[in-house]
C-alpha positions as CSV (number, residue, x, y, z in Angstrom):
1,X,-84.6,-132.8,15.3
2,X,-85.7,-135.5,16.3
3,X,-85.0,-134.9,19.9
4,X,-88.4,-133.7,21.2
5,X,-90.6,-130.8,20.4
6,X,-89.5,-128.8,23.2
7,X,-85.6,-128.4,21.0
8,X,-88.0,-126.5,18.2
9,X,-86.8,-123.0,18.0
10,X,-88.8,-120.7,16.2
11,X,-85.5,-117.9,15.1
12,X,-83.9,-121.0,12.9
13,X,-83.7,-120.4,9.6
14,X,-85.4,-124.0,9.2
15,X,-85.1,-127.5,10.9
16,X,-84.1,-130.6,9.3
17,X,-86.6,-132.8,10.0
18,X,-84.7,-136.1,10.6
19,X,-86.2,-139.8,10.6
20,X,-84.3,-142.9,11.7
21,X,-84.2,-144.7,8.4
22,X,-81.8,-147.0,9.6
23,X,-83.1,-147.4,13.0
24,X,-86.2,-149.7,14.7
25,X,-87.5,-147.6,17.0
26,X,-90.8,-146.5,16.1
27,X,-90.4,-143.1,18.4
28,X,-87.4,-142.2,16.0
29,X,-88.8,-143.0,13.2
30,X,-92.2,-141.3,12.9
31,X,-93.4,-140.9,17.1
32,X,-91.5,-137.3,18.0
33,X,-92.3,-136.3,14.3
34,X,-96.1,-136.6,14.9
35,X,-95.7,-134.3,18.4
36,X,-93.8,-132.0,16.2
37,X,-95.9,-131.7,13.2
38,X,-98.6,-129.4,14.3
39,X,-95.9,-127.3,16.2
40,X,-94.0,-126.7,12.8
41,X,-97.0,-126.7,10.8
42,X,-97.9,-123.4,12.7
43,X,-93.8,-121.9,12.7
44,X,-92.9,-120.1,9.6
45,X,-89.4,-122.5,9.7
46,X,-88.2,-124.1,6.2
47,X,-88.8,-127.6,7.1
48,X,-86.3,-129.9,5.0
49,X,-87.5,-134.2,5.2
50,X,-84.2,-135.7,6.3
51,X,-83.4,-139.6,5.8
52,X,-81.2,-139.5,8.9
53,X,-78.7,-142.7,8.7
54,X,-76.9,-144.0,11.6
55,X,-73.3,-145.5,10.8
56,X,-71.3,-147.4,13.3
57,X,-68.1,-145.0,14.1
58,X,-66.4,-147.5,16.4
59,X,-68.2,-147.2,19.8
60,X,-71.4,-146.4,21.2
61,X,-72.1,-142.8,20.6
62,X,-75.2,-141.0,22.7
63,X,-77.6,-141.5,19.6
64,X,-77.3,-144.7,19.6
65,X,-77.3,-145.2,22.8
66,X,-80.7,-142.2,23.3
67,X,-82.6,-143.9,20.5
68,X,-81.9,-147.2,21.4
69,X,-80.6,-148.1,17.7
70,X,-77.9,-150.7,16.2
71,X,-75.8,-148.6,14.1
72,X,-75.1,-149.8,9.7
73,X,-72.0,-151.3,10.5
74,X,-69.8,-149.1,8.8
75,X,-68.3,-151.4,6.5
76,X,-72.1,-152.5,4.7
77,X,-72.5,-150.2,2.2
78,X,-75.1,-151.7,0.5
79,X,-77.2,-151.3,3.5
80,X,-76.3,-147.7,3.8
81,X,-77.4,-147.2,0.1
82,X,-80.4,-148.8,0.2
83,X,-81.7,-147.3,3.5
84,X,-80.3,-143.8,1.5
85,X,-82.8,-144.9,-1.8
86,X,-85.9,-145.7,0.4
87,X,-85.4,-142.3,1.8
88,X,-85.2,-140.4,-1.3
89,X,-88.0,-142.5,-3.0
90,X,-89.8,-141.6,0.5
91,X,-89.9,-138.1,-0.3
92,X,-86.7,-137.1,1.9
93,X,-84.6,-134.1,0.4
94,X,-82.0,-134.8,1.6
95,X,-79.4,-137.4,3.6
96,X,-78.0,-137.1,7.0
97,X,-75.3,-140.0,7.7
98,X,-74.1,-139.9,11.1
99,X,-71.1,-141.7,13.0
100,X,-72.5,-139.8,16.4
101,X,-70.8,-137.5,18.5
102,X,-67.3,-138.5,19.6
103,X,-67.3,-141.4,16.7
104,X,-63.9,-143.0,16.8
105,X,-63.7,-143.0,13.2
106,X,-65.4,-141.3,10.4
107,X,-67.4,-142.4,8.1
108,X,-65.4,-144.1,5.0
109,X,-65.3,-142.7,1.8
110,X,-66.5,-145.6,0.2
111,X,-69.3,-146.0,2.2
112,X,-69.9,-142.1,1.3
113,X,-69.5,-142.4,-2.4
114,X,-71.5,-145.5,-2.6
115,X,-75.0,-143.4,-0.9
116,X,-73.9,-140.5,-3.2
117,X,-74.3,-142.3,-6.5
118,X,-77.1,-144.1,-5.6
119,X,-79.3,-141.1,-4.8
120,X,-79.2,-137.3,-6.0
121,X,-80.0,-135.8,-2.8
122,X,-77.8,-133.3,-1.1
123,X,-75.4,-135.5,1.3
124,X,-74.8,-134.3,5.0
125,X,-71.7,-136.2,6.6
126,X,-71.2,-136.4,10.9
127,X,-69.4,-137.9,13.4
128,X,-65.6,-138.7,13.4
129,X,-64.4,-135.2,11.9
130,X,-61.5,-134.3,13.7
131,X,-59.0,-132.4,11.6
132,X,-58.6,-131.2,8.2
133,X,-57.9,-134.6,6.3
134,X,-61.3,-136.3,7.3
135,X,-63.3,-132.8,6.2
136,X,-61.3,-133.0,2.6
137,X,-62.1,-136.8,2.6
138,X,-65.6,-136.7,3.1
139,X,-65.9,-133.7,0.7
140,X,-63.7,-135.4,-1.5
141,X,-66.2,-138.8,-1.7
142,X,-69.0,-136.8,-2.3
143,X,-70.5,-134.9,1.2
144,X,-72.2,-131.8,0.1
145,X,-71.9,-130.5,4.3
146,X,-69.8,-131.9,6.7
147,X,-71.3,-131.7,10.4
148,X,-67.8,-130.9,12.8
149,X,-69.4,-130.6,16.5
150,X,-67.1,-132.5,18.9
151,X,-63.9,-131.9,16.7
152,X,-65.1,-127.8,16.7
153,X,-64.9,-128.0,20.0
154,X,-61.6,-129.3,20.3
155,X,-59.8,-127.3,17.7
156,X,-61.2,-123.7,16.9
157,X,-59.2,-123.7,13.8
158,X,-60.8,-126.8,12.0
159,X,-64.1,-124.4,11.7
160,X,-62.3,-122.4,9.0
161,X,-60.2,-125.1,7.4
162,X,-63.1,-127.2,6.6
163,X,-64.9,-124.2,5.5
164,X,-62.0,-124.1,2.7
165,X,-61.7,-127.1,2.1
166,X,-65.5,-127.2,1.1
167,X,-64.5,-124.5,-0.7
168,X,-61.5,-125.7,-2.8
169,X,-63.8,-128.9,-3.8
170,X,-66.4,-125.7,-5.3
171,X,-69.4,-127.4,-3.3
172,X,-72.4,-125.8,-3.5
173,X,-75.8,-127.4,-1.5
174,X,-79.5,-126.4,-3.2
175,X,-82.6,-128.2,-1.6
């Protein structure tokens, strides 16, 4: 979430309930949050405020494209920080930086490890994740999740090798 109300689904364990800190777009920012609210008021989901950051990953991805939002470019960190710090002083709980499905690249490490320093929040890393060595590099720069949908879907196997790669870096995620 944010999509729309309508992708609410009342079996989840809880939603992460993003905003487009790094976006313009009023509707991503607070508009399909305030459709939502009553909804999840009423669910008995474990709703987690999520400073949702999009970072360029080399090429339009459908986020940016479906939100209508100019990615960080993926070499500002600063920006990326910053936009990561509002969040948390904001009252997010956590981070959600984003390259988009079918990124060409991941996001950097230093870009990664910049965010992470700058706020104690649990760090969820997307977009770009292919294949082992991007999982361990994220991980390694500070991600405390890794999101892996596109490169899931192309390799079965990366599933359980980013699971121990998580594992061998002894991350643990509390909110």
């Amino acid at each position: 979430f944010p999509g729309n109300e309508f992708m609410v689904d009342s079996s989840a364990d809880g939603i992460l309930f993003l905003s487009l800190l790094s976006g313009r777009n009023p509707e991503y920012l607070i508009g399909k949050q305030l459709v939502a609210a009553p909804l999840l008021a009423a669910s008995k989901l474990e709703i987690i405020p999520t400073a949702y950051l999009l970072i360029d990953g080399g090429k339009e991805t459908s986020v940016s494209y479906i939100s209508n939002t100019k990615p960080i470019p993926a070499d500002k960190q600063d920006i990326a920080m910053a936009t990561a710090l509002a969040g948390k002083m904001l009252g997010m709980q956590c981070v959600y930086m984003d390259a988009g499905s079918g990124a060409l690249s991941p996001i950097s490490e230093k870009m990664i490890s910049t965010v992470k320093k700058a706020v104690d929040l649990p760090l969820i890393i997307g977009g770009g994740i292919r294949n082992k060595n991007a999982a361990s590099n994220a991980y390694g720069a500070g991600a405390n999740l890794i999101v892996i949908g596109n490169g899931a879907e192309n390799d079965r196997n990366l599933i359980e090798q980013s699971a121990n790669v998580r594992d061998s870096f002894g991350v643990k995620i509390e909110i």
